[in-house]
C-alpha positions as CSV (number, residue, x, y, z in Angstrom):
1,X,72.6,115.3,88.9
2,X,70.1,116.0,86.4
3,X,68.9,119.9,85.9
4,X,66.0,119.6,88.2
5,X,65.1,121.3,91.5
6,X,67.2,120.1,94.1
7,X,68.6,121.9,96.6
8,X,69.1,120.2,100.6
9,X,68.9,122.3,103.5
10,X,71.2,121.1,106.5
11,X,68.3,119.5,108.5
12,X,67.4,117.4,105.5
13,X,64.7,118.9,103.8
14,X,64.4,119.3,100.0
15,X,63.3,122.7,98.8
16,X,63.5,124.4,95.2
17,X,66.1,125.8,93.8
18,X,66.2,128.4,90.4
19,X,69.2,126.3,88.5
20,X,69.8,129.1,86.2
21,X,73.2,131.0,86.8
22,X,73.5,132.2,89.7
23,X,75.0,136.4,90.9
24,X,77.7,136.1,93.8
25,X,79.6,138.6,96.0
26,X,82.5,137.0,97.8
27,X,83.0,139.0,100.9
28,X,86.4,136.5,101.0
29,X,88.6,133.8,99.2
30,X,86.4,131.0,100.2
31,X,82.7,131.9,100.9
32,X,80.0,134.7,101.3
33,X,78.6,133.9,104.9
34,X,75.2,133.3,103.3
35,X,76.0,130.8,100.5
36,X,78.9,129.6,98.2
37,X,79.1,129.3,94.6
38,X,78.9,125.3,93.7
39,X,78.8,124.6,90.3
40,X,77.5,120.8,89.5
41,X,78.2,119.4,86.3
42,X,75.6,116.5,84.8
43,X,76.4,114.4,81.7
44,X,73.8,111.4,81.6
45,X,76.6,109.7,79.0
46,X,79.8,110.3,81.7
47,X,79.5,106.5,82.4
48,X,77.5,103.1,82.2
49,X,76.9,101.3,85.2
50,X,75.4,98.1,85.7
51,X,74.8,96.5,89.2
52,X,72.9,93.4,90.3
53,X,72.2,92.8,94.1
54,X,75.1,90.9,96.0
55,X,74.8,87.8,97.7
56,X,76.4,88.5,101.3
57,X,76.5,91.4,103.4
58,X,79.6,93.9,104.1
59,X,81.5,93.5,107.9
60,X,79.2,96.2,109.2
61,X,75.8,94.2,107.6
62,X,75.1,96.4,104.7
63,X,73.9,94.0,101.7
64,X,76.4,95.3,98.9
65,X,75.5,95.5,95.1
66,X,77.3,93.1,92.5
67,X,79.1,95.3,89.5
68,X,78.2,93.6,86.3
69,X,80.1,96.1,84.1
70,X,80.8,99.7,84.3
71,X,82.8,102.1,82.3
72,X,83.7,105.9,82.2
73,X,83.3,108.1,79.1
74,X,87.0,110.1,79.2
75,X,85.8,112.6,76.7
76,X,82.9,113.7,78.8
77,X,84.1,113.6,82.5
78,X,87.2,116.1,80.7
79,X,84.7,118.2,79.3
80,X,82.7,118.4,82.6
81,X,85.8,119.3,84.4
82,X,86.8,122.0,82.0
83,X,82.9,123.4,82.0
84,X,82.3,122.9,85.9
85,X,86.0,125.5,86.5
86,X,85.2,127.8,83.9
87,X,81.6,128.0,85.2
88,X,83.2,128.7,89.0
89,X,85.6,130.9,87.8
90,X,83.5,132.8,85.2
91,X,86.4,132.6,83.1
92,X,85.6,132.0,78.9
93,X,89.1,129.7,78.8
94,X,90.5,127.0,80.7
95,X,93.9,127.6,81.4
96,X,92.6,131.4,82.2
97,X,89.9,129.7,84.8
98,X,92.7,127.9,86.5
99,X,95.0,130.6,86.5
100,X,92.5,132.6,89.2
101,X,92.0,130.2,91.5
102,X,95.0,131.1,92.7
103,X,96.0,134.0,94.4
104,X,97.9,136.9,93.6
105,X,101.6,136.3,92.4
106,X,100.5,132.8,90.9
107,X,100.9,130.4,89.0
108,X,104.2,130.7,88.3
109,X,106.8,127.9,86.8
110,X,107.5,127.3,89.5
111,X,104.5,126.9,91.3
112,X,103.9,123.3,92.7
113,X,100.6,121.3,93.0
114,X,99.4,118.4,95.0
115,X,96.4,116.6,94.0
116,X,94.4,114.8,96.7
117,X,93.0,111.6,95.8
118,X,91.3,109.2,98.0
119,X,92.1,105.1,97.4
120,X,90.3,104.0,101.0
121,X,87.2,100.9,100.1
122,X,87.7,97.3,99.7
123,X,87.7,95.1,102.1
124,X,88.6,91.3,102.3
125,X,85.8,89.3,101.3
126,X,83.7,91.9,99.9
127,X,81.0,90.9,96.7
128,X,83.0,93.0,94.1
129,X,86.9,92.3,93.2
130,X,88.5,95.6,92.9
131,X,91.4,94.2,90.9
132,X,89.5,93.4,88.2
133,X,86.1,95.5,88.1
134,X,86.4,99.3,88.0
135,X,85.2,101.0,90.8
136,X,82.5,103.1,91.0
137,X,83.5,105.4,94.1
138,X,87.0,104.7,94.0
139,X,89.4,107.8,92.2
140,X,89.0,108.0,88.1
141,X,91.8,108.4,86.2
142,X,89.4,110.5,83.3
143,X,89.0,112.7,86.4
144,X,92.5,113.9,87.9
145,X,94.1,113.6,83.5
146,X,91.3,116.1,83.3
147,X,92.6,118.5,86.0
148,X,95.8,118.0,85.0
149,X,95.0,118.5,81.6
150,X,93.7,121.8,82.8
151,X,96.5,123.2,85.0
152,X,98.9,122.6,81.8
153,X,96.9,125.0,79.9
154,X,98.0,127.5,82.5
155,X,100.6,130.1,81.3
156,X,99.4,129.7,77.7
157,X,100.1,126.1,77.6
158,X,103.6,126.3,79.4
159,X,102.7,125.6,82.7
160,X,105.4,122.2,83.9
161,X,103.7,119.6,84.0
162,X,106.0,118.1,86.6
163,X,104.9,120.7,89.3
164,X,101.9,118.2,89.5
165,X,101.7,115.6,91.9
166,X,98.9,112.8,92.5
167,X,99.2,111.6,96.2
168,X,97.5,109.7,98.9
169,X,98.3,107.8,102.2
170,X,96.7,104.2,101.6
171,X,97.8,100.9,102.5
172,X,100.2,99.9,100.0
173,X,99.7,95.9,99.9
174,X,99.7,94.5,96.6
175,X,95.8,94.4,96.4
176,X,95.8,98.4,97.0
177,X,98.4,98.6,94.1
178,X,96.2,96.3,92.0
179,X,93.8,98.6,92.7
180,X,95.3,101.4,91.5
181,X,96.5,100.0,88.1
182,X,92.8,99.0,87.4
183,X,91.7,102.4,88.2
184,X,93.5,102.9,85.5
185,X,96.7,105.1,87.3
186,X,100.5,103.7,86.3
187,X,102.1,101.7,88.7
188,X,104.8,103.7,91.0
189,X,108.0,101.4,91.5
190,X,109.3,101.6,95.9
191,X,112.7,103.5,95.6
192,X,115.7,102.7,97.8
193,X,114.6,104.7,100.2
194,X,111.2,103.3,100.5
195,X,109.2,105.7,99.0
196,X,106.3,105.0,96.4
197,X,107.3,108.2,94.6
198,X,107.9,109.3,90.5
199,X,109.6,112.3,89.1
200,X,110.2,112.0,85.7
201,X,110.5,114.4,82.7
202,X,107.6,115.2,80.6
203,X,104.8,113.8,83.6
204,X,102.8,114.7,86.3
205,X,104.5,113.3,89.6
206,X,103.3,110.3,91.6
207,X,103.8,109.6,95.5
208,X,101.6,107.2,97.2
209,X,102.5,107.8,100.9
210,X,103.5,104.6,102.7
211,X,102.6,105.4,106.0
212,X,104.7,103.2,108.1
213,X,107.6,104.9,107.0
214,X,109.1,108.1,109.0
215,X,110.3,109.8,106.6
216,X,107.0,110.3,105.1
217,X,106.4,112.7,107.9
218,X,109.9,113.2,109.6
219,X,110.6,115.4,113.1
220,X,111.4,118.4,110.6
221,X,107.4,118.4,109.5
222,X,104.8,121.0,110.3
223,X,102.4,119.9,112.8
224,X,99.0,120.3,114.9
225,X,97.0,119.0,117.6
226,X,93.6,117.5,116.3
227,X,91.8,118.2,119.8
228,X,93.8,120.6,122.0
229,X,90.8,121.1,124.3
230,X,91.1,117.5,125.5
231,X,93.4,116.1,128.3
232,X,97.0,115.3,126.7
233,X,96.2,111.9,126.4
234,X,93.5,112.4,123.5
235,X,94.7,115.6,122.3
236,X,95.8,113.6,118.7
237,X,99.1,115.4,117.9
238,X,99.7,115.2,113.8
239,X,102.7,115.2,111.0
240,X,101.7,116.8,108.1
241,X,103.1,114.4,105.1
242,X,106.1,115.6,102.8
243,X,103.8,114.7,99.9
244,X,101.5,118.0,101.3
245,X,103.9,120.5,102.7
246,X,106.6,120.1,99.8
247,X,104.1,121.5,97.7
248,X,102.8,125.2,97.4
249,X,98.7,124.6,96.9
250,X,96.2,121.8,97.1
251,X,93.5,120.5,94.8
252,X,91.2,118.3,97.0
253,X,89.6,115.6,95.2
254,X,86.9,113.4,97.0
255,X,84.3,110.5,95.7
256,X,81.4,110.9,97.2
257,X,80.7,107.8,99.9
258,X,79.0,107.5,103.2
259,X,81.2,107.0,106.0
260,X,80.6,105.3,109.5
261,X,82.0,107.9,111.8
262,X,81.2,111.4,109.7
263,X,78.4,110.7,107.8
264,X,79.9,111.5,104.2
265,X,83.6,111.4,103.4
266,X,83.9,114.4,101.5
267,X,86.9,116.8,100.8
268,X,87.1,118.0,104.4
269,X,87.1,114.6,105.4
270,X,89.9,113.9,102.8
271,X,92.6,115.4,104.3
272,X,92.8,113.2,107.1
273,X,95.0,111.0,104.5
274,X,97.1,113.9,104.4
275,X,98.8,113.7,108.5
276,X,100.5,110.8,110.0
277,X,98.3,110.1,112.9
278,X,94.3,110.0,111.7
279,X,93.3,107.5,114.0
280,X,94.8,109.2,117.1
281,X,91.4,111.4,117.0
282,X,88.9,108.1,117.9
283,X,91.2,105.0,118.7
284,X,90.3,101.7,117.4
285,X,86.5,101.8,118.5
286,X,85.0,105.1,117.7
287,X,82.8,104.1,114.9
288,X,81.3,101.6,117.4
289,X,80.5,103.8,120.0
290,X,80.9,107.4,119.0
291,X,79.1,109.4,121.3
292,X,80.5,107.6,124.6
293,X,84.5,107.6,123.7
294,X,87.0,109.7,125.5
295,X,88.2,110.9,122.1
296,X,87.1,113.9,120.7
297,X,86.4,111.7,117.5
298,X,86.1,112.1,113.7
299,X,83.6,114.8,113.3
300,X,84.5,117.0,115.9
301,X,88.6,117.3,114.8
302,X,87.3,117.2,110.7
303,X,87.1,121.3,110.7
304,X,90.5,121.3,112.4
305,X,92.3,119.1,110.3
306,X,90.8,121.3,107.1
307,X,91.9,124.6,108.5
308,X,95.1,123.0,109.7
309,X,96.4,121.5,106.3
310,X,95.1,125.1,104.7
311,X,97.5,126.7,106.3
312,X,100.6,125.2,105.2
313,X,99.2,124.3,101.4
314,X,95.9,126.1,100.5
315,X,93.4,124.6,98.8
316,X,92.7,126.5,95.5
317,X,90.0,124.1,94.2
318,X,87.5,121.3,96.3
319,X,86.1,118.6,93.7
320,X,83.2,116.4,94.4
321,X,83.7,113.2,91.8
322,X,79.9,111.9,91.8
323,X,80.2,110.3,88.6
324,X,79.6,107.0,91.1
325,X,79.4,107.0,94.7
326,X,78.6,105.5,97.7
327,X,75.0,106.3,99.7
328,X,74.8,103.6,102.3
329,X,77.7,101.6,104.6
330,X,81.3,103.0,104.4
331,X,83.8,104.1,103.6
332,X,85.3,100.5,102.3
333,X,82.4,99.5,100.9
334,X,78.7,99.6,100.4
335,X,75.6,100.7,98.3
336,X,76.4,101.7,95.5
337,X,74.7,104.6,93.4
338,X,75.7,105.9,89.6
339,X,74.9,110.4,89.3
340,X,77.2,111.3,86.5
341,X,77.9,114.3,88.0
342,X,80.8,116.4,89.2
343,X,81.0,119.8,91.8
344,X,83.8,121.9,92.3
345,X,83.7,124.9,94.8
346,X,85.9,127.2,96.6
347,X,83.7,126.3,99.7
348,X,84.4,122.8,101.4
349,X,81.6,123.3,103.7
350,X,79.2,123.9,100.8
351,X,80.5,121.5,98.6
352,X,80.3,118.7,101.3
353,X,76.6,119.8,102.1
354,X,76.0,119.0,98.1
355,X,77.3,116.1,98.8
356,X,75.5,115.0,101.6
357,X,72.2,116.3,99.8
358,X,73.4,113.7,97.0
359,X,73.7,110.7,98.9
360,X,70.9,111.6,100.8
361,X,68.9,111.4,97.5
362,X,69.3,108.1,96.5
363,X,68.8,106.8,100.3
364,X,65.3,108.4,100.3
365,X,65.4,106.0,96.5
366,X,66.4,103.4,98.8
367,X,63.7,104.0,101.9
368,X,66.8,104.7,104.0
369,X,66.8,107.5,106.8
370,X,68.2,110.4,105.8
371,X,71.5,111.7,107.6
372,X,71.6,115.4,108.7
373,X,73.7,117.9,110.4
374,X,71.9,119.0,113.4
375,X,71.5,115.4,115.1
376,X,74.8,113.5,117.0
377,X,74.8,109.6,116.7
378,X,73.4,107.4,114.5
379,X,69.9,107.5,112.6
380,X,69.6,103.6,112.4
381,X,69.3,101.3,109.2
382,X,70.9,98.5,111.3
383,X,73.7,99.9,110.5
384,X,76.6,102.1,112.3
385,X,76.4,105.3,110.7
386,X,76.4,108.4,111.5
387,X,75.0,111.9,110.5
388,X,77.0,114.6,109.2
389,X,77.6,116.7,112.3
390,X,80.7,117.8,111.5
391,X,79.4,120.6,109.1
392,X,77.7,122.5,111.3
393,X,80.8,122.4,113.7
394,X,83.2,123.5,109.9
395,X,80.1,126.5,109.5
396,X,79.2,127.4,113.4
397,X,82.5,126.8,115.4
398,X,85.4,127.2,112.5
399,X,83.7,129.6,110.4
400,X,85.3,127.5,107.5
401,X,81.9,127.9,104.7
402,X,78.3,128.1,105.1
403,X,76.3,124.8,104.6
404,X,73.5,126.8,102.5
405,X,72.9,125.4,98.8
406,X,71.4,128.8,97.8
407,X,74.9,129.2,95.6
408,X,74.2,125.7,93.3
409,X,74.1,125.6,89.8
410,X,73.5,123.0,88.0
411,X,74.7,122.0,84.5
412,X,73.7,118.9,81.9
413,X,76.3,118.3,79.4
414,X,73.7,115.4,78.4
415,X,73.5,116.9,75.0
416,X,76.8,118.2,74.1
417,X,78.9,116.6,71.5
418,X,81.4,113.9,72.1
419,X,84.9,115.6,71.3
420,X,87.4,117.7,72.8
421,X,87.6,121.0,72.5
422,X,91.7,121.0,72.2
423,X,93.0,124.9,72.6
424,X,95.9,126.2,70.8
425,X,98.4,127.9,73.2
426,X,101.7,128.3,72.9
427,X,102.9,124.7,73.6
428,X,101.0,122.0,71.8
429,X,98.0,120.3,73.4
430,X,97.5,116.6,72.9
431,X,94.4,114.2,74.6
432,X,95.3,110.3,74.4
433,X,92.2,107.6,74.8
434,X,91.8,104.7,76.7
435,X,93.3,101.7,75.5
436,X,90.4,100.2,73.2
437,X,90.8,96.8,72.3
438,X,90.0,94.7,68.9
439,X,90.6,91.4,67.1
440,X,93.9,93.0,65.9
441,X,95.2,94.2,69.4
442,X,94.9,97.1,71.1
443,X,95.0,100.8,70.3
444,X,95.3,104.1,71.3
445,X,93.8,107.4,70.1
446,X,95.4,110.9,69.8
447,X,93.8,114.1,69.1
448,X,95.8,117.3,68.8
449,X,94.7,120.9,68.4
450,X,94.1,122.1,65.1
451,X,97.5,124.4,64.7
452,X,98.7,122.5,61.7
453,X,102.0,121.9,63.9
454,X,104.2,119.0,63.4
455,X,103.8,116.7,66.8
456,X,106.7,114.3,67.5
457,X,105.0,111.2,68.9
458,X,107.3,108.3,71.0
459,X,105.7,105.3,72.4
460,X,106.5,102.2,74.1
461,X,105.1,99.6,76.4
462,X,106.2,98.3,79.7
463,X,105.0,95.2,82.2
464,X,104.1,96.9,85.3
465,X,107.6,96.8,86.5
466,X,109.2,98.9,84.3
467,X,110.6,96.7,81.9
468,X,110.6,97.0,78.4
469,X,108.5,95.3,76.0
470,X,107.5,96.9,72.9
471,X,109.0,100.0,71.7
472,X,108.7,102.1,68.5
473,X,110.2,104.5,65.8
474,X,109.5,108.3,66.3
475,X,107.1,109.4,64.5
476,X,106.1,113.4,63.2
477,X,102.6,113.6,62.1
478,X,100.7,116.8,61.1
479,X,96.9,115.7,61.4
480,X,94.7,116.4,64.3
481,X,94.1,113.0,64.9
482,X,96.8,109.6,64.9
483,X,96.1,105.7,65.9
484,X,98.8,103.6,67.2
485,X,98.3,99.6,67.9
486,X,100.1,96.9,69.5
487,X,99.3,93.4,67.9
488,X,100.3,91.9,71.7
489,X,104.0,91.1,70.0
490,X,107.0,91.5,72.2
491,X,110.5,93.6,70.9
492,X,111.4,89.7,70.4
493,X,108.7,89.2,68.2
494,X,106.8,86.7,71.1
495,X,103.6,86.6,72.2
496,X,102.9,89.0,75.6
497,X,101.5,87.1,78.3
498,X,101.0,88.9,81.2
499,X,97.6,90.5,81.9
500,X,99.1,93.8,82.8
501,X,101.1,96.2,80.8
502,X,101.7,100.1,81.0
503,X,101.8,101.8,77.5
504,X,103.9,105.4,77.6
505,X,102.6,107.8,74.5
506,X,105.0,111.0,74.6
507,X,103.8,113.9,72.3
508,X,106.2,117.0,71.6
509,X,107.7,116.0,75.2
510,X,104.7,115.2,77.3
511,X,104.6,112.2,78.7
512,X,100.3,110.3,78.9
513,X,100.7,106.8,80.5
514,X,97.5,104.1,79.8
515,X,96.5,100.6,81.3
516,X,96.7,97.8,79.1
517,X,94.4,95.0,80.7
518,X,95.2,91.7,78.8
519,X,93.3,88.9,79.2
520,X,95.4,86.1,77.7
């Protein structure tokens, strides 16, 4: 989002909005009842996108664009991260601005953190092939490193790094995973007990829920019912996931996309990935028929699940990546729109009205109807969508944030310089590139603060199994900046041929994992 007047009233109407800083009084943890504090972040550079228009429609009839090339800036989404928290918080550091999002008595070491992400589009048949185009609405691995890269500086730097934990419930086929690993997150190997989960010493955790198995949510988890005003039949009991309640707060992460039963999938929408039993609140046919089904249905039980799930892990921070997004079909796949912008709020209510107001932008670009939040149903387009009822149920019924955009401010990074502004806490800081690729091989660049300390750097690569295939000599370096490359040449001194390979970069003990994508 560009610094311009834009502000979206719940009914759909654009009015003007004063984008310099805004003064707030929170009257609680979350919201004033008038309006929230939403800080949007613009960088015009965050990312390239090319489309072209596709030559078949989606299952639900929306015409879907064709991605020619597109590519994320990892310097500038983890600057707009680090601005958009420190903006919220009002903080002048980082780790500082992290620190008070949480409430009194933490962080601590041993504080634990789950990270939200949300891995549901593709579909079979579909214009774009996920394994091997980046996608535009689908989680960015530039984004959650950033967070990540944040919460470490917490505690001067000495915040564990293995208190943090990516997660989502997705279906875990071997497309999904390929998925993943092109969005550029390290593949998670199934244990023997069949979990999709990584705990290892110097990195952020890893559990991808599988959710056919039990002991993802087992008799022993906290629960709710989804619609306890509805006869027993359709009352959709849930099992909040291990990968949720294990942990003490939540950071809710959500890409901005329409969706055919709520409107918009934002972060309140988002933690329906977190329970066992989503689709007990609609059945199989909801999106089809919304406003006739038994069941009380997706945007009715939205608010519930949100206030459920806050209970047993609070959210600290709601983050709106709009770096690409979604703005017509949904949630698997459809239109596709580039913003180069971020939010983050304490409000989920406010931050999924910006939201809305985004995608509703670009469907005005695109001469389709706009969605609101006063209407039930569907607004047309020859397509099954619906509007965004559900946030006037969070704001009216659930008292969960106020829908008013009063509290936006809007930031373009557009100008800023390309680097990283690397802190120097107690514990070395390190930033490691994407891989970048050359006639010589491939490569990987590492910044460090500017402490004059001595880093000790180890590095290998893997195939996306785990198995060994190129490893290297420790190496101590004093400079603020250090190159490694791999010429492609295996520990037996053979040429690598798979297209897939993970390279590990530890730096004084913390552990940065990178995609290699090798076409042969």
């Amino acid at each position: 989002m560009r610094r311009r007047d834009f502000i979206r009233s719940g009914g759909g109407a654009f009015v003007a909005a004063n984008l310099a800083p805004f003064i707030f009084t929170r009257h609680s943890p979350l919201f004033t009842k008038s309006s929230s504090h939403v800080v949007s972040v613009f960088d015009g550079k965050a990312s390239f996108l090319n489309l072209a228009p596709g030559d078949h429609p989606s299952r639900d009839g929306v015409m879907l664009n064709k991605v020619l090339d597109y590519s994320v800036n990892r310097v500038r989404v983890s600057n707009m991260v680090d601005e958009a928290v420190k903006k919220l918080t009002g903080k002048q550091t980082v780790g500082k601005a992290w620190e008070s999002l949480f409430p009194a008595g933490h962080p601590t070491q041993k504080t634990t953190i789950a990270i939200k992400l949300n891995f549901s589009y593709g579909e079979g048949g579909e214009v774009n092939d996920w394994i091997n185009t980046l996608c535009p609405y689908a989680p960015k691995v530039a984004m959650t490193d950033a967070i990540v890269s944040g919460l470490t500086q917490m505690l001067d730097g000495n915040f564990p790094i293995e208190n943090i934990v990516l997660f989502d419930a997705t279906n875990l086929s071997d497309t999904k995973l390929g998925f993943m690993l092109r969005q550029g997150y390290r593949p998670v190997q199934q244990n023997r007990e069949g979990f999709y989960k990584e705990n290892e010493s110097g990195a952020h955790r890893m559990h991808w829920v599988k959710a056919r198995n039990a002991g993802e949510s087992p008799d022993t988890a906290p629960g709710f019912i989804a619609a306890p005003d509805y006869p027993m039949d359709y009352q959709a009991p849930q099992k909040i996931y291990s990968a949720v309640y294990e942990n003490d707060f939540m950071i809710n992460v959500a890409n901005a996309k329409t969706h055919r039963a709520s409107g918009v999938t934002g972060v309140m929408k988002n933690t329906f990935g977190c329970t066992n039993n989503p689709v007990g609140t609609h059945g199989q046919s909801e999106w089809r028929d919304a406003l006739s089904s038994p069941f009380a249905g997706t945007r009715k039980t939205i608010p519930v699940f949100y206030k459920s799930i806050e209970k047993h892990t609070p959210t600290i921070l709601n983050v709106v990546d709009a770096i690409g997004g979604m703005h017509h079909g949904g949630p698997l796949s459809g239109m596709i729109f580039g913003e180069n912008a971020i939010a983050v709020s304490k409000d989920p209510v406010a931050i999924d009205s910006y939201m809305l107001a985004l995608i509703n932008k670009h469907r005005k670009a695109g001469n389709l109807s706009v969605l609101n939040t006063t209407d039930e149903g569907r607004p047309g387009d020859g397509y099954p969508s619906s509007h965004a009822s559900f946030l006037r149920y969070s704001e009216e019924l659930h008292n969960l944030g106020s829908q008013s955009l009063e509290g936006l401010e809007v930031i373009d990074r557009t100008a800023s310089p390309e680097e990283y502004d690397i802190p120097i806490l107690d514990k070395s800081q390190a930033r490691v590139s994407d891989t970048r690729l050359d006639q010589k091989g491939v490569h990987l660049d590492l910044s460090f603060d500017h402490s004059d300390r001595q880093h000790v750097i180890q590095s290998r690569v893997e195939d996306i199994k785990g198995n060994p295939v190129k490893e290297y000599r420790t190496n101590s370096v004093r400079s603020s900046r250090y190159t490694i490359g791999w010429d492609f040449q295996t520990n037996q001194k053979k040429q690598a041929q798979d297209k897939w390979y993970v390279w590990h970069v530890s730096v004084d003990g913390t552990r940065y994992s990178r995609i290699i994508h090798h076409e042969v």
